[in-house]
C-alpha positions as CSV (number, residue, x, y, z in Angstrom):
1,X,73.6,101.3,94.6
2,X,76.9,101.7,95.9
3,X,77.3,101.6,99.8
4,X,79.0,104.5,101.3
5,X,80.7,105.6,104.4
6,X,82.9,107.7,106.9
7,X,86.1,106.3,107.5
8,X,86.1,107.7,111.2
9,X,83.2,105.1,112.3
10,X,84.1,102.1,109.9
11,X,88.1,101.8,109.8
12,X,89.8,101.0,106.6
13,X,91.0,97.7,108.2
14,X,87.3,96.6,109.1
15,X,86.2,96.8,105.3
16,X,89.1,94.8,104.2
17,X,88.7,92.1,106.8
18,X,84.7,92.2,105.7
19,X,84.9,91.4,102.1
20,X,87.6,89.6,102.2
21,X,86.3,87.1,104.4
22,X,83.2,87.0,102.4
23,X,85.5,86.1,99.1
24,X,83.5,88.8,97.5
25,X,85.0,90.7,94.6
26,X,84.6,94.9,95.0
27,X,86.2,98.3,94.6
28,X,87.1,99.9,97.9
29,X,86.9,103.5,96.7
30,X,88.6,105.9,99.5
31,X,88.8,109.8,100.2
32,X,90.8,111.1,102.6
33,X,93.4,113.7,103.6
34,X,96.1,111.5,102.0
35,X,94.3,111.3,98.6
36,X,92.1,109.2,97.1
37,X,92.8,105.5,96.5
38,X,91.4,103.0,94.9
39,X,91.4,99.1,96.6
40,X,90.7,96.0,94.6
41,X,89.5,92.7,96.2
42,X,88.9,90.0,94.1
43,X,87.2,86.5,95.2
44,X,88.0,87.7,98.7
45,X,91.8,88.5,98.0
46,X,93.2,91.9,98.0
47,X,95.5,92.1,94.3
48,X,95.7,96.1,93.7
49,X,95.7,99.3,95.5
50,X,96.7,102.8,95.0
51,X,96.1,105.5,97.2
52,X,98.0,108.8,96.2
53,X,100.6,108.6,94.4
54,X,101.4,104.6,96.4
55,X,100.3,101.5,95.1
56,X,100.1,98.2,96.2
57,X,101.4,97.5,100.1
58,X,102.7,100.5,100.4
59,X,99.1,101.9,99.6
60,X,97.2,99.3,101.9
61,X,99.9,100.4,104.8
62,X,99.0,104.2,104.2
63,X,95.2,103.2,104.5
64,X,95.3,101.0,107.4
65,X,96.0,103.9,109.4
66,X,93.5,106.5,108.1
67,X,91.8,108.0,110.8
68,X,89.6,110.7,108.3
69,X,87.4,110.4,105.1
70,X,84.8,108.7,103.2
71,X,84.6,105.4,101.5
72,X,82.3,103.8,98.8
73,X,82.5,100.2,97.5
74,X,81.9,99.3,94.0
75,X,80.2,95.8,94.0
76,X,81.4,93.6,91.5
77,X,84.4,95.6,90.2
78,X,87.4,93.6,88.7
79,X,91.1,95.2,89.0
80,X,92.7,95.4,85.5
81,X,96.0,94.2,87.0
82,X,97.5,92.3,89.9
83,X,100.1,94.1,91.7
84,X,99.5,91.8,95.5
85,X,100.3,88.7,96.1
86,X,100.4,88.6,99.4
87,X,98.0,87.4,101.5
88,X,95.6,90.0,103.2
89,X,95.9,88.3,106.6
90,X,99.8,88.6,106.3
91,X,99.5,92.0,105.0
92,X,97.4,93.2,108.5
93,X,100.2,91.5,110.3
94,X,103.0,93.1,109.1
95,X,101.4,96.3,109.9
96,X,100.2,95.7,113.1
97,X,103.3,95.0,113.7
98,X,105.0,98.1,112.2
99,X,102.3,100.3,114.7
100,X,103.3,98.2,117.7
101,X,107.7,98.8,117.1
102,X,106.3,102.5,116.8
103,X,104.6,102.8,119.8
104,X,105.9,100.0,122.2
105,X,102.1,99.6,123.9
106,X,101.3,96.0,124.1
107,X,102.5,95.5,127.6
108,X,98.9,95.8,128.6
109,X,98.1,93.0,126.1
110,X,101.2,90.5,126.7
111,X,100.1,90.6,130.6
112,X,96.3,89.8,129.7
113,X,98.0,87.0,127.7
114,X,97.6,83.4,128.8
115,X,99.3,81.3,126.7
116,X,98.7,77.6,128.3
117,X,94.4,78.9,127.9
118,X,94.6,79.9,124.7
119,X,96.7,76.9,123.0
120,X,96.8,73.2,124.2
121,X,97.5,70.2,122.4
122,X,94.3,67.9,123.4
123,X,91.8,70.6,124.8
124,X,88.1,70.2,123.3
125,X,87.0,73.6,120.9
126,X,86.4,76.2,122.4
127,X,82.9,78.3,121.6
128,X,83.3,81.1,119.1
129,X,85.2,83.9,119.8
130,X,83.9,87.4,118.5
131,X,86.3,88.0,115.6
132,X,88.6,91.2,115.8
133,X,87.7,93.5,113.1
134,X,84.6,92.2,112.4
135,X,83.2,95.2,110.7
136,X,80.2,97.7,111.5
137,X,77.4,98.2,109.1
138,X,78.8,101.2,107.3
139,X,77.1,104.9,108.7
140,X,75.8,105.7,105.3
141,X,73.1,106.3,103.1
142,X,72.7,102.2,102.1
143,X,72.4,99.6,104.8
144,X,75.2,96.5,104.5
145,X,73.5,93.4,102.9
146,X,72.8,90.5,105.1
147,X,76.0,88.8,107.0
148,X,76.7,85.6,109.2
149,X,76.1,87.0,113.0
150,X,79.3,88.7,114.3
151,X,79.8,90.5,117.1
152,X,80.9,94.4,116.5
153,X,84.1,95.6,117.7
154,X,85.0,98.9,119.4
155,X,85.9,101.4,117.3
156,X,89.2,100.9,117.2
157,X,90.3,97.4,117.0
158,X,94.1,97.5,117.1
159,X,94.4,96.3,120.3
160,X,92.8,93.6,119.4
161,X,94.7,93.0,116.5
162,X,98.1,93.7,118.1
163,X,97.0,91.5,121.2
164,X,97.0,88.6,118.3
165,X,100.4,90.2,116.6
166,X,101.5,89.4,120.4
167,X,100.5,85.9,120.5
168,X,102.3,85.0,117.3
169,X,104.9,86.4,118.2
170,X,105.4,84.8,121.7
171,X,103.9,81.0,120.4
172,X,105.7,81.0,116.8
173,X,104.5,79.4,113.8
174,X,101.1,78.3,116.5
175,X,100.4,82.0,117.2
176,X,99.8,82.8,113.6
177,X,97.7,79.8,113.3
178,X,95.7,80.8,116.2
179,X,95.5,84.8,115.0
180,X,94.2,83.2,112.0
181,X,91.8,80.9,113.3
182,X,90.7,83.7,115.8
183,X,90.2,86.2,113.2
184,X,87.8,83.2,111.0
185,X,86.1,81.5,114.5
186,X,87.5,78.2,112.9
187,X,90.2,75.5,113.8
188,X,93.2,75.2,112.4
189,X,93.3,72.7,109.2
190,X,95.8,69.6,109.4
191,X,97.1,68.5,106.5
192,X,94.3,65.8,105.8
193,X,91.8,68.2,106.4
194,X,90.1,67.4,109.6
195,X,89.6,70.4,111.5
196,X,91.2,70.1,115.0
197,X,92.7,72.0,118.1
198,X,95.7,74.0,117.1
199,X,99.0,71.9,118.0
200,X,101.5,72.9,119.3
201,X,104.1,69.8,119.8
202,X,104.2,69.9,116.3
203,X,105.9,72.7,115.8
204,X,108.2,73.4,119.3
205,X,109.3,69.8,119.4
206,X,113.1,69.5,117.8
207,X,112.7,65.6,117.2
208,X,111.0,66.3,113.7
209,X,113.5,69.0,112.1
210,X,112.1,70.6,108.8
211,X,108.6,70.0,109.3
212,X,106.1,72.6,108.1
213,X,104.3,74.9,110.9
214,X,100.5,75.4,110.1
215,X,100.1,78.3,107.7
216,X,101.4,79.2,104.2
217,X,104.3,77.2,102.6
218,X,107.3,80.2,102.8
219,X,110.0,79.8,100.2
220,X,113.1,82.0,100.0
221,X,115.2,83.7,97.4
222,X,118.2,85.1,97.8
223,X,118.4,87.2,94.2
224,X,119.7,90.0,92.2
225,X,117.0,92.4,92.4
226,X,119.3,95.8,91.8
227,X,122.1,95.9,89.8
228,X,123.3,95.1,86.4
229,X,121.7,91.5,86.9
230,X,118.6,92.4,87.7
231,X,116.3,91.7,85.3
232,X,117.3,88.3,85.9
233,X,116.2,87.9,89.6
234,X,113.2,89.9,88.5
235,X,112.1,87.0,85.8
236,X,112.8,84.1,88.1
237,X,110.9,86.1,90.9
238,X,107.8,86.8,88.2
239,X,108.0,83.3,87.1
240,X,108.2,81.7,90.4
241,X,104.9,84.1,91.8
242,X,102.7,82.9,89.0
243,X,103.3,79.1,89.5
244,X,102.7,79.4,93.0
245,X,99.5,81.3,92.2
246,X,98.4,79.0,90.3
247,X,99.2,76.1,92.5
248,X,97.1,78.5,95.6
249,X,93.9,78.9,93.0
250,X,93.0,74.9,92.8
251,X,94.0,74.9,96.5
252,X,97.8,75.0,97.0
253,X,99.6,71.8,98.4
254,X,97.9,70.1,101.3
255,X,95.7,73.3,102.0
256,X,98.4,75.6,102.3
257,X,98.8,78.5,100.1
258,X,102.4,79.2,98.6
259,X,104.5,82.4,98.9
260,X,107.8,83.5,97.7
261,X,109.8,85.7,100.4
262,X,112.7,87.3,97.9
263,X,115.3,89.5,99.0
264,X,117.6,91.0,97.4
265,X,121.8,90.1,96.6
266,X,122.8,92.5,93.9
267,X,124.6,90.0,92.3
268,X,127.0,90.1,95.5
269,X,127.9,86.8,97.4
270,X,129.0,89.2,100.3
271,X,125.5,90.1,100.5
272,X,123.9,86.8,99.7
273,X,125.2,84.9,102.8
274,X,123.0,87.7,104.9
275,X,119.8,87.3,103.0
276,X,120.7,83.4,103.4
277,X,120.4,84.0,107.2
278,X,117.3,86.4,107.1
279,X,115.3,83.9,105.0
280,X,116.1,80.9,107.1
281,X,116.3,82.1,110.8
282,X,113.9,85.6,110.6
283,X,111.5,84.8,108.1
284,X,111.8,80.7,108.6
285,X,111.2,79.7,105.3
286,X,111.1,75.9,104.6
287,X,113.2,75.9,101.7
288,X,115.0,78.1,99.2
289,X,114.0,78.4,95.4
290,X,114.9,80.5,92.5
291,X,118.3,82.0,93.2
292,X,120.2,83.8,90.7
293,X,123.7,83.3,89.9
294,X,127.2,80.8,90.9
295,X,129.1,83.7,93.0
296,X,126.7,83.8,95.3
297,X,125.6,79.7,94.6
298,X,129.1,79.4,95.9
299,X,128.0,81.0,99.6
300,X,124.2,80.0,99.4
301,X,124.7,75.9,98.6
302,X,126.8,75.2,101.9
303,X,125.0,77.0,104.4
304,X,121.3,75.4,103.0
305,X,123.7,71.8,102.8
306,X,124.9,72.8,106.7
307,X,121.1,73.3,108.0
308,X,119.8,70.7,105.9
309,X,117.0,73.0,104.1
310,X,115.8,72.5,100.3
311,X,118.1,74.3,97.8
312,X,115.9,74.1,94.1
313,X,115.7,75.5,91.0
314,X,118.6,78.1,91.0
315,X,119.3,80.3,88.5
316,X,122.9,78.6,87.3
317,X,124.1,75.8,85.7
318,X,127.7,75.5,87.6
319,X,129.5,72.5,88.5
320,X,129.3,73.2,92.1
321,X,125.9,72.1,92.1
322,X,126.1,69.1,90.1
323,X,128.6,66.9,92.8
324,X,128.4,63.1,91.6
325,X,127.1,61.7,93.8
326,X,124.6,65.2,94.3
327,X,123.9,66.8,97.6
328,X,121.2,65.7,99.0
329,X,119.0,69.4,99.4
330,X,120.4,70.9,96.4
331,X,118.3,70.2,93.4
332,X,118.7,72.0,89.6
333,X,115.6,72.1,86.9
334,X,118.0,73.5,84.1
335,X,120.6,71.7,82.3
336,X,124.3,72.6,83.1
337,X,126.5,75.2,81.7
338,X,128.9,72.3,80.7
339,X,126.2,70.9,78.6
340,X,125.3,74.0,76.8
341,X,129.0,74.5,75.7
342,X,129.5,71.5,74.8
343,X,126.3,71.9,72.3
344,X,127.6,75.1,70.9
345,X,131.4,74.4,70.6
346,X,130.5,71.2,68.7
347,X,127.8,73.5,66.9
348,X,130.8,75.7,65.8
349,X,133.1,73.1,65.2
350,X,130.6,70.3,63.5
351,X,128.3,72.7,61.5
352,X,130.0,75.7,61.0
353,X,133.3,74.3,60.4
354,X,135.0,76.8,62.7
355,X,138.6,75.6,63.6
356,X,139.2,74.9,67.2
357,X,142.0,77.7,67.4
358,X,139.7,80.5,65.9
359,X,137.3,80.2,68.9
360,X,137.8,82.3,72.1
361,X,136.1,82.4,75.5
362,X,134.4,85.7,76.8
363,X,133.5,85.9,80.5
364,X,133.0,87.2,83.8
365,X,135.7,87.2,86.1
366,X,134.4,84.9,88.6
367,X,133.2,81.8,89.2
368,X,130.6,81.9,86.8
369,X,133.0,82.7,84.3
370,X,135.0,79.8,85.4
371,X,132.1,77.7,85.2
372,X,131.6,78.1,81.6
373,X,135.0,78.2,80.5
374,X,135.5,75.0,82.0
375,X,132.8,73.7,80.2
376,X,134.1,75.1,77.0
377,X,137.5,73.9,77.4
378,X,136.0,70.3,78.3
379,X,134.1,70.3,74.9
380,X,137.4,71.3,72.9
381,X,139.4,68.3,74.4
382,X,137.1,66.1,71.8
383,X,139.0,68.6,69.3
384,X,142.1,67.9,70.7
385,X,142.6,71.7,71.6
386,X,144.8,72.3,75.0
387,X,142.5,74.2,76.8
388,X,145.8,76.3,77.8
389,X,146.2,77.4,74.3
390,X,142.1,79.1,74.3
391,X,142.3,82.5,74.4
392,X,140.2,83.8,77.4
393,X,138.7,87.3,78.2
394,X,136.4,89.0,80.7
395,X,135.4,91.6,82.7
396,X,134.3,92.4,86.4
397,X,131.1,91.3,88.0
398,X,128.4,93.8,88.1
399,X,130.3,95.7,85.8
400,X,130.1,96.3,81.8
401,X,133.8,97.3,81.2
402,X,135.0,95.5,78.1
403,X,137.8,97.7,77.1
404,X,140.4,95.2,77.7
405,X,138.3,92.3,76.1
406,X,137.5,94.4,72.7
407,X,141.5,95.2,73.2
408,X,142.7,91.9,73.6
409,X,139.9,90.4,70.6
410,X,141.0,92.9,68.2
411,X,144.8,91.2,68.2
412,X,143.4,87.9,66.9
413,X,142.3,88.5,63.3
414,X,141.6,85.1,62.6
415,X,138.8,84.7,65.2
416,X,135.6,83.3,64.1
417,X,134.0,83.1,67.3
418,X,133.5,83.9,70.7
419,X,131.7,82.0,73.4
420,X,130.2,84.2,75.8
421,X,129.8,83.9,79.8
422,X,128.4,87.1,80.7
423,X,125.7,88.7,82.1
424,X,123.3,90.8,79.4
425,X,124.6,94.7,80.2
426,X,128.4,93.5,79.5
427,X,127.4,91.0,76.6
428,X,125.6,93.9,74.9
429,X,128.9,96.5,75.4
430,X,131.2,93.6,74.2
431,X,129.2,93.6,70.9
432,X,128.5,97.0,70.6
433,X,132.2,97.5,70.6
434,X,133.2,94.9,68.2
435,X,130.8,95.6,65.3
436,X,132.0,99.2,65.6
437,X,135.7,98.0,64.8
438,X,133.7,96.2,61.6
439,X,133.9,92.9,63.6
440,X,131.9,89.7,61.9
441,X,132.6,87.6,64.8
442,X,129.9,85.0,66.0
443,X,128.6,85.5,69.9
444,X,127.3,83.1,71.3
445,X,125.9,83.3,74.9
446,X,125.1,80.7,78.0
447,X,121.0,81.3,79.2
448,X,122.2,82.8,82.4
449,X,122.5,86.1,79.8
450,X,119.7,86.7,80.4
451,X,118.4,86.5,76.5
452,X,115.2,89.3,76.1
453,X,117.3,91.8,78.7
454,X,120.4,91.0,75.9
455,X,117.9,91.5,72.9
456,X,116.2,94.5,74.5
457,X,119.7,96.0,74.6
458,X,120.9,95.0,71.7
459,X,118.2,96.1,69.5
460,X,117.9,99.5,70.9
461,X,121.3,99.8,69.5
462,X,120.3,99.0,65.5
463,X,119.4,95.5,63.6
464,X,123.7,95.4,62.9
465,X,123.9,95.2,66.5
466,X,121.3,92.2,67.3
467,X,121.3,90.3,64.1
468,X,123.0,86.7,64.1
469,X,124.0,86.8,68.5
470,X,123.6,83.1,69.5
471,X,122.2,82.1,72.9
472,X,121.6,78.7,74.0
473,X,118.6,78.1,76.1
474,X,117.3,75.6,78.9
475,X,113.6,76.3,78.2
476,X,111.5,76.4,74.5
477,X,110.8,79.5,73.0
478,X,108.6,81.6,75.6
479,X,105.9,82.5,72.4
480,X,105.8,79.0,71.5
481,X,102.8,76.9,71.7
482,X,103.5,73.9,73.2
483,X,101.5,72.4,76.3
484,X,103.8,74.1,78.8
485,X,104.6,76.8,77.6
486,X,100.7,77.6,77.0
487,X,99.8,77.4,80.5
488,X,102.6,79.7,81.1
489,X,101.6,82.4,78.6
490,X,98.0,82.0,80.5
491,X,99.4,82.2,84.3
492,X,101.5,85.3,82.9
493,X,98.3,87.1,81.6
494,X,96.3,86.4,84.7
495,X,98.3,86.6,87.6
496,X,101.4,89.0,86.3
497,X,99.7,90.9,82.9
498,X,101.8,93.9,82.7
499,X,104.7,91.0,82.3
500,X,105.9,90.2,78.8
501,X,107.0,86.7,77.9
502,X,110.6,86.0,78.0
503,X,113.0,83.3,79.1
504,X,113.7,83.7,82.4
505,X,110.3,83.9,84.0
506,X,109.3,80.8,82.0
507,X,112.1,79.3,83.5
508,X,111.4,80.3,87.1
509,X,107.4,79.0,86.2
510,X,108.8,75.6,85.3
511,X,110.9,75.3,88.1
512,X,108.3,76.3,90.2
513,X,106.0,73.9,88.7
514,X,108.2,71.1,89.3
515,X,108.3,72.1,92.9
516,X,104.5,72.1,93.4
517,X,104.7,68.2,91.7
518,X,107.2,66.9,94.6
519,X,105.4,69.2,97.3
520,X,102.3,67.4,96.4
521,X,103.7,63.9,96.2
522,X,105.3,64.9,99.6
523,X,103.3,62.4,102.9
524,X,104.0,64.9,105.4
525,X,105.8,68.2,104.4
526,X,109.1,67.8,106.1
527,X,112.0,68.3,104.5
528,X,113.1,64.9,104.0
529,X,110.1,63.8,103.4
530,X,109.8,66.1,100.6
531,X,113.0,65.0,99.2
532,X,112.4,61.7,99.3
533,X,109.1,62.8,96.8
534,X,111.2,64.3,94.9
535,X,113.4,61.8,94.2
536,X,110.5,60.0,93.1
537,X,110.1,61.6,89.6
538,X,110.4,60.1,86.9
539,X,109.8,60.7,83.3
540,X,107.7,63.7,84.3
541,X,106.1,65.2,81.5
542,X,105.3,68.8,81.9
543,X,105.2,69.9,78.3
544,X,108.4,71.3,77.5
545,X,109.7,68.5,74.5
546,X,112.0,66.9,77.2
547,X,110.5,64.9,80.2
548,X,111.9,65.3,83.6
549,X,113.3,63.2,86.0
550,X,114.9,63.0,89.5
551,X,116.5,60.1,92.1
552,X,118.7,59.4,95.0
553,X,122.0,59.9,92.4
554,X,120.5,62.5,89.9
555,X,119.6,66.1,91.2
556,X,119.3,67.7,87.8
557,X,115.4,67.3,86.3
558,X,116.1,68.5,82.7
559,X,119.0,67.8,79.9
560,X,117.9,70.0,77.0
561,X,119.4,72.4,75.4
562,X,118.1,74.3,72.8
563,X,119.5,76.5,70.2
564,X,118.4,80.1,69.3
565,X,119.7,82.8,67.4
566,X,118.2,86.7,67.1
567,X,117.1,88.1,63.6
568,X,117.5,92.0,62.4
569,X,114.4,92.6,64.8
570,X,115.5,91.2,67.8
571,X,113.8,88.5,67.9
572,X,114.9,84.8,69.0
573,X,114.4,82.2,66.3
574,X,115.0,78.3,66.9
575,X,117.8,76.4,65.4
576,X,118.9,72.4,65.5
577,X,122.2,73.0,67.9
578,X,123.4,69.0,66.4
């Protein structure tokens, strides 16, 4: 029999905290003047909610401040989707402290606030406190099942709750520990294990820079989440989440659950250098992973080389991250853009018997663009083609104006190619426009294209359109079946289901893979420390077909290229690239 209740005597937040705590897996059903809702908690996480026409946090924000209607839980109930990630003790943070900008009323609390009690390095435990929150038998028809002893709160428990907002606030990284350890009655858990006083010195003392407050493991990424690029930052942002879920399901690294705090770029280095800041000196991240492009690689790279903070996995294969000998913090999963021209120029060349002169360079008008035309003209040099002589073209960032490009192609009959740095929204136009002039030219694209956005473009247009565009790729064939690339399809339909295969997100899973290997091989999780385990790979062998390796002179884990080409259907098929 379901248990039941008025929302007016047993707060929204209370039943949350309650089954959460438990780990217990229900169906918060809720009725109330701003609609009704439905709340998943699974294994004592919250992972879906809709109320009204919200979902996810937005929905859980709505109902945290409920003051009117009826709720019923649903034992056992399983959510058909994930749509939260986020913790559920981060989640009543962030909303305590929305309530607490809106109504500026925690004087009372900061006063009643003594620091130097609460939080001492050497101090013996303390006896339980009463946890804030802890919830009241619901007011219903059904009695709650048996619990540990808690002590009920008063009615409304936001003070509580802000008073610990308060202390995090005012002790840093320690005050979120202690929050945490207040709301469970249990000591903050080192590294080792052994439960112990929450410490302080750890955190506030300078003379260890880069080491990891207690708490979740906050990475940062700087992405295009709007814009023409966006479906890019969106796969390495999906990919990213469900490695670091997984990681957090058999424990995370060194007890410490893993979360991804992206923000988003547009595509726009003017913008990235902002998020940059946010992520390192607001949101104090310990590293940054995942970001999406070489304009804004260009702004991001120096200032995480100037503050000495972890720079892995980006979304790029530029130059400018490669330096021989490497940066130190700047570390690249994917093979270089220089490498994946080099495979398809000689693939034109060598097995298609294309003449040097008859191949031509299409890209963006930036430093990407650069990026990959430097690697083309480095490959024709074998050919003993002046890279002056290659005919160039482009367009604008964040644009898909080709105009001048399909112009400027249609003067050279004897083209036979064009190798492509674009993005997919301009790659897509650029063909469009060409097979309308009756244009037979081969396209082939870098991976930062962005291949299933391209494909999904491409074939909405007609088979003409899609059938025979090259792109070379830094990861196997997302619907493959080989080792990694299984575990990925299974993190994909557990943690992100409503997400479809595609490059880019199994990229962002690998990288983030490779990251939870050096995390874990990590002695303490400092930043150099952590480097120094990275730089201990060797012949890693995730599943991919190519093993992985990094050390003090080579910052890039993976060499591989691969070859694929789309058929009538839009769909990518393999080919041997040599």
């Amino acid at each position: 029999m379901a248990l039941t209740g008025d929302l007016s005597e047993t707060p929204f937040t209370d039943l949350v905290q309650f089954y959460c705590q438990r780990r217990e897996t229900v169906a918060l059903v809720v009725r109330s003047s701003r609609g009704e809702g439905t709340f998943f908690i699974q294994n004592g996480d919250v992972v879906d909610a809709r109320l009204g026409s919200q979902r996810g946090l937005d929905a859980i924000r709505t109902a945290m401040r409920l003051r009117d209607g009826t709720f019923r839980v649903d034992k056992n109930a399983v959510s058909p989707t994930r749509a939260i990630h986020e913790p559920w003790t981060k989640v009543l943070l962030e909303e305590a402290w929305r309530e607490d900008e809106a109504n500026r009323d925690v004087e009372d609390a900061l006063a009643g606030l003594d620091k130097e009690e609460v939080v001492t390095s050497d101090r013996k435990p303390t006896p339980p406190r009463p946890t804030p929150g802890t919830m009241r038998p619901p007011t219903g028809r059904v009695p709650m099942p048996p619990q540990p002893p808690m002590v009920a709160p008063a009615k409304n428990h936001r003070g509580a709750l802000l008073l610990g907002v308060v202390a995090a606030l005012a002790l840093g990284g320690p005050g979120f520990i202690l929050l945490r350890s207040y709301w469970s009655g249990e000591a903050a858990v080192g590294i080792g294990g052994a439960r112990e006083g929450v410490r302080v010195a750890s955190v506030v003392q300078s003379a260890r820079p880069g080491a990891l407050a207690e708490g979740d493991l906050l990475f940062g990424m700087a992405s295009a989440l709007s814009g023409p690029a966006k479906e890019l930052g969106r796969g390495m942002k999906t990919g990213l989440e469900i490695a670091f879920a997984a990681a957090n399901e058999t424990g995370g690294v060194h007890g410490r659950r893993l979360r991804l705090i992206a923000l988003d770029d547009g595509y726009e280095p003017t913008r990235t250098i902002g998020a940059m800041k946010e992520l390192a000196e607001q949101r104090h991240v310990f590293g940054f992973v995942g970001n999406v492009g070489t304009p804004p690689a260009a702004v991001a790279v120096p200032y995480a080389v100037e503050h000495k903070m972890l720079f892995f996995g980006p979304f790029t294969g530029a130059s400018l991250l490669r330096k021989d000998p490497p940066d130190r913090y700047v570390f690249n999963y994917r093979a270089s853009y220089a490498e994946e021209t080099a495979a398809i120029v000689q693939h034109l060349v060598e097995g298609k018997h294309i003449k040097p002169q008859d191949i031509a360079v299409f890209a963006q008008q930036d430093s990407y663009g650069d990026a990959g035309f430097e690697g083309v003209a480095r490959a024709m040099r074998k050919y003993r083609r002046d890279p002056s002589q290659i005919l160039r073209v482009g367009y604008q960032r964040n644009t898909s104006d080709v105009s001048e490009a399909v112009a400027e192609l249609s003067k050279h009959p004897n083209l036979r190619a064009v190798v492509c740095v674009p993005t997919y929204k301009a790659e897509a136009k650029l063909i469009e426009k060409m097979r309308d002039k009756g244009s037979d030219i081969i396209f082939t694209n870098v991976s930062f294209v962005g291949a299933n956005a391209l494909s999904e473009e491409l074939v909405a247009l007609g088979s003409k359109y899609a059938q025979g565009t090259i792109v070379t790729q830094v990861v196997p064939l997302p619907h493959s079946s080989a080792t990694a690339v299984l575990k990925y399809q299974e993190a994909l339909r557990k943690y992100a289901p409503s997400e479809k295969p595609d490059f880019v997100s199994l990229e962002g899973y690998l990288a983030g893979t490779l990251l939870v290997e050096g995390l874990k091989r990590a002695t303490v999780l400092e930043t150099e420390k952590v480097i120094d385990a990275l730089e201990s790979i060797r012949g890693l062998d995730l599943g991919t077909g190519a093993s992985l390796s990094f050390g003090m002179s080579e910052h890039q884990a993976s060499h591989k290229v691969w070859g694929t080409m789309l058929d009538e259907k839009g769909v990518f098929q393999t080919f041997q690239l040599d």
